[in-house]
Structure formats: C-alpha cells, structure tokens
TIVEXLUM-383946 format. One record per residue (C-alpha): x, y, z; residue in three letters; residue number from 1. Coordinates in pm, 1 decimal. Layout:
// residues N
<timar <X,Y,Z>,"Ala",NUM>
...
// end
This chain:
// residues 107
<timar <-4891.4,2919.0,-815.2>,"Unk",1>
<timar <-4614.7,2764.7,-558.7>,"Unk",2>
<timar <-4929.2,2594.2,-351.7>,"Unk",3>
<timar <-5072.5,2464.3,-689.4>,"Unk",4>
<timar <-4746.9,2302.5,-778.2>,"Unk",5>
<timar <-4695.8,2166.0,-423.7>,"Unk",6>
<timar <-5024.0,1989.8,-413.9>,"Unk",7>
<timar <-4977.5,1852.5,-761.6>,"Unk",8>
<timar <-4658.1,1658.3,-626.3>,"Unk",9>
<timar <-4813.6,1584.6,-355.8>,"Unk",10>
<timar <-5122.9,1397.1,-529.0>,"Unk",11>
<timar <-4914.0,1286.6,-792.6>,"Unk",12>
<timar <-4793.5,941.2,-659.1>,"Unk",13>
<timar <-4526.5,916.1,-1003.8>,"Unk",14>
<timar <-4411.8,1256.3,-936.1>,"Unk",15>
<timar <-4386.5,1166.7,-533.5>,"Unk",16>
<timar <-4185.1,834.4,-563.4>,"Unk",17>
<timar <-4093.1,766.3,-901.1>,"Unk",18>
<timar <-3874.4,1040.3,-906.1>,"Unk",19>
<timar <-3694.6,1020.2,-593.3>,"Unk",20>
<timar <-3616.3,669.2,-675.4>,"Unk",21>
<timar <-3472.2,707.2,-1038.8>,"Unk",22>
<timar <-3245.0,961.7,-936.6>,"Unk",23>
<timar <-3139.2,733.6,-632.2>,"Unk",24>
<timar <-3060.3,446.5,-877.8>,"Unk",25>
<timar <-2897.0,662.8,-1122.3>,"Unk",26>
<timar <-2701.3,858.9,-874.1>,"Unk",27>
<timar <-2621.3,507.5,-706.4>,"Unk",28>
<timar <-2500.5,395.9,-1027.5>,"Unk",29>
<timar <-2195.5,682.2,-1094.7>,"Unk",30>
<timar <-2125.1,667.5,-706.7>,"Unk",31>
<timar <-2047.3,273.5,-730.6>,"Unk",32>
<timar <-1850.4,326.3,-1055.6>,"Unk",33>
<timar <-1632.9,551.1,-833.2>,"Unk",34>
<timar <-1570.0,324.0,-537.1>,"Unk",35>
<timar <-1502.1,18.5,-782.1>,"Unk",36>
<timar <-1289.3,221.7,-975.4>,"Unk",37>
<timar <-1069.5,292.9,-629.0>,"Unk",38>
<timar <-1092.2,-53.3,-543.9>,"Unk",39>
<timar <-959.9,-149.5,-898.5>,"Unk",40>
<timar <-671.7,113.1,-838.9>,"Unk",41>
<timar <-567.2,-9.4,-503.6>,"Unk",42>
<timar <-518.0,-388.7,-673.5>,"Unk",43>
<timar <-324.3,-201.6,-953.8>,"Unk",44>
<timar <-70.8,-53.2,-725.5>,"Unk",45>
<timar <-59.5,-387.4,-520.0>,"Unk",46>
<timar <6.1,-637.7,-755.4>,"Unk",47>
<timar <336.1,-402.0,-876.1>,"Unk",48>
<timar <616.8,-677.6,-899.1>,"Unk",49>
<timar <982.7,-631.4,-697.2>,"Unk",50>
<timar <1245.3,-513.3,-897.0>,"Unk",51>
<timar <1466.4,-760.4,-828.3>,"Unk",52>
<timar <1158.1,-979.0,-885.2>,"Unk",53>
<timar <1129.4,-893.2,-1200.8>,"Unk",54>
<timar <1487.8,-903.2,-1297.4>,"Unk",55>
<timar <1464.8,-1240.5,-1182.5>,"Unk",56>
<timar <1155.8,-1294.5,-1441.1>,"Unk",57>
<timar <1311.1,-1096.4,-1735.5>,"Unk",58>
<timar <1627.4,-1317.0,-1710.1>,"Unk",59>
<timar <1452.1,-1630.8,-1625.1>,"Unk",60>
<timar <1734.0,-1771.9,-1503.2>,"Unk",61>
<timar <1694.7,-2083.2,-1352.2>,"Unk",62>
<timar <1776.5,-2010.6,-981.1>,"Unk",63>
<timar <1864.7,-2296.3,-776.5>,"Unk",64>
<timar <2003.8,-2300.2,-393.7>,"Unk",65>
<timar <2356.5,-2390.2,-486.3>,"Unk",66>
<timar <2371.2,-2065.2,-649.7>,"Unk",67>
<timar <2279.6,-1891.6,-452.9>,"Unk",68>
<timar <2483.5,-2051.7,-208.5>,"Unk",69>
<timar <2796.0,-1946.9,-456.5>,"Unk",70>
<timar <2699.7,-1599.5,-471.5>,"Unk",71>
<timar <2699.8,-1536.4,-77.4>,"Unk",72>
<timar <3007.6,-1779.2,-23.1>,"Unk",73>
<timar <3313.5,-1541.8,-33.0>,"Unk",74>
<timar <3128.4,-1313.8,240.1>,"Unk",75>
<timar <3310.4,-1333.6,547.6>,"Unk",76>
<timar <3026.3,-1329.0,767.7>,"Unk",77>
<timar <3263.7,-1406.3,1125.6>,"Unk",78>
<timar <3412.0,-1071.9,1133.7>,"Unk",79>
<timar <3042.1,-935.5,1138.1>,"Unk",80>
<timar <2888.4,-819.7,1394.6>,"Unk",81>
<timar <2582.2,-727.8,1516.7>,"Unk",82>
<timar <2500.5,-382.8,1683.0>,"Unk",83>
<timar <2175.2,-291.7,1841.7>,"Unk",84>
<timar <2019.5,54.7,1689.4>,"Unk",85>
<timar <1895.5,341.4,1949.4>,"Unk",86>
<timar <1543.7,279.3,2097.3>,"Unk",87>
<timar <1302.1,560.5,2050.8>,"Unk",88>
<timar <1368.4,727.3,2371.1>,"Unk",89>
<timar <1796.9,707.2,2339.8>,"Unk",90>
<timar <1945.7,1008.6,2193.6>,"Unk",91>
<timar <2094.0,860.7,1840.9>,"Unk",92>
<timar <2397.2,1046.1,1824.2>,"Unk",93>
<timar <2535.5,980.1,2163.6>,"Unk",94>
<timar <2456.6,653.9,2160.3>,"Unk",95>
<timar <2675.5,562.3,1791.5>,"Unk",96>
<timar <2933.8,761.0,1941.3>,"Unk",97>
<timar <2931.2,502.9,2257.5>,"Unk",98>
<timar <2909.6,198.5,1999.8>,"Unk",99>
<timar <3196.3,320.8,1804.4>,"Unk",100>
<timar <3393.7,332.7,2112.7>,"Unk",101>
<timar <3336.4,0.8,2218.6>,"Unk",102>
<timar <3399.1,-112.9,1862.9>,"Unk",103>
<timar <3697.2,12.2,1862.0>,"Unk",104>
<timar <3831.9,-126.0,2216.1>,"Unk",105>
<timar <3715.7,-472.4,2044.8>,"Unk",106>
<timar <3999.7,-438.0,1801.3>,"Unk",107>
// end
C-alpha cells in the first residue's frame, strides 16, 4: 500500500512539484509578513521623539539663540572645573578620593 502511494508521487509530476512549491510560496508568504513586521517595529521604536523634543514641539515656542543665550547666562561657568573620570583599569573609589583631595588643596 506504502509502495503504491510512493510510486504514485513519484509519477505524478503535480503531486511531485506542484506541491512542494505552493507550500514554499505560502509558507514564504507568513515568514516575510514576520520579518517586515520586525522591520516595521524597529522604525516604530526609532522614530520615538526626545522629551525635551517634544516639549519643545507641544509649546512651540519660538526658540531663538538669544534665548537661549539668556537662559545659560547667570551660570558661572569660571569656577567650573573639569575633572577627568577613572579609566577602566583605575580603581574608582581611590581615585575620587585622590581628586577630592586635590580639589580641596585648590581652595
């Protein structure tokens, strides 16, 4: 009964390549639906705006550089300093605990 079957798809071109080939374009079908549908996530999640962006937008202010310029004004940026993080290989602790002594025998 298994033989007779076997050479029946086996003579039977429709059965031999027709088959194989609709379930290869329906099967392709659902499997690209999936990958465009991650594609069409990832551009969701990348075109999310800034929040301060879209503050910005809500208030549509009209921002211009003098006001900003107004905003960052008072800062007294002289008595700032700059001081260098750990690298990778510097143990973190010991090395704040040098920069706050030398910040402090600045002053």
């Amino acid at each position: 009964m298994l033989s007779n079957l076997w050479q029946a798809f086996k003579n039977n071109s429709t059965l031999r390549y027709g088959v194989p080939m609709v379930l290869l374009v329906v099967g392709g079908s659902f499997g690209l639906r999936e990958f465009s549908q991650i594609r069409y996530d990832a551009q969701k999640l990348k075109s999310k705006v800034d929040p301060a962006i879209a503050d910005m937008i809500k208030n549509k202010e009209k921002t211009t550089l003098e006001l900003e310029y107004e905003k960052i004004k008072d800062n007294r940026f002289e008595e700032w300093d700059n001081i260098r993080g750990p690298r990778p290989w510097e143990d973190s602790k010991s090395y704040q605990d040098q920069q706050k002594i030398k910040t402090s025998m600045k002053t």
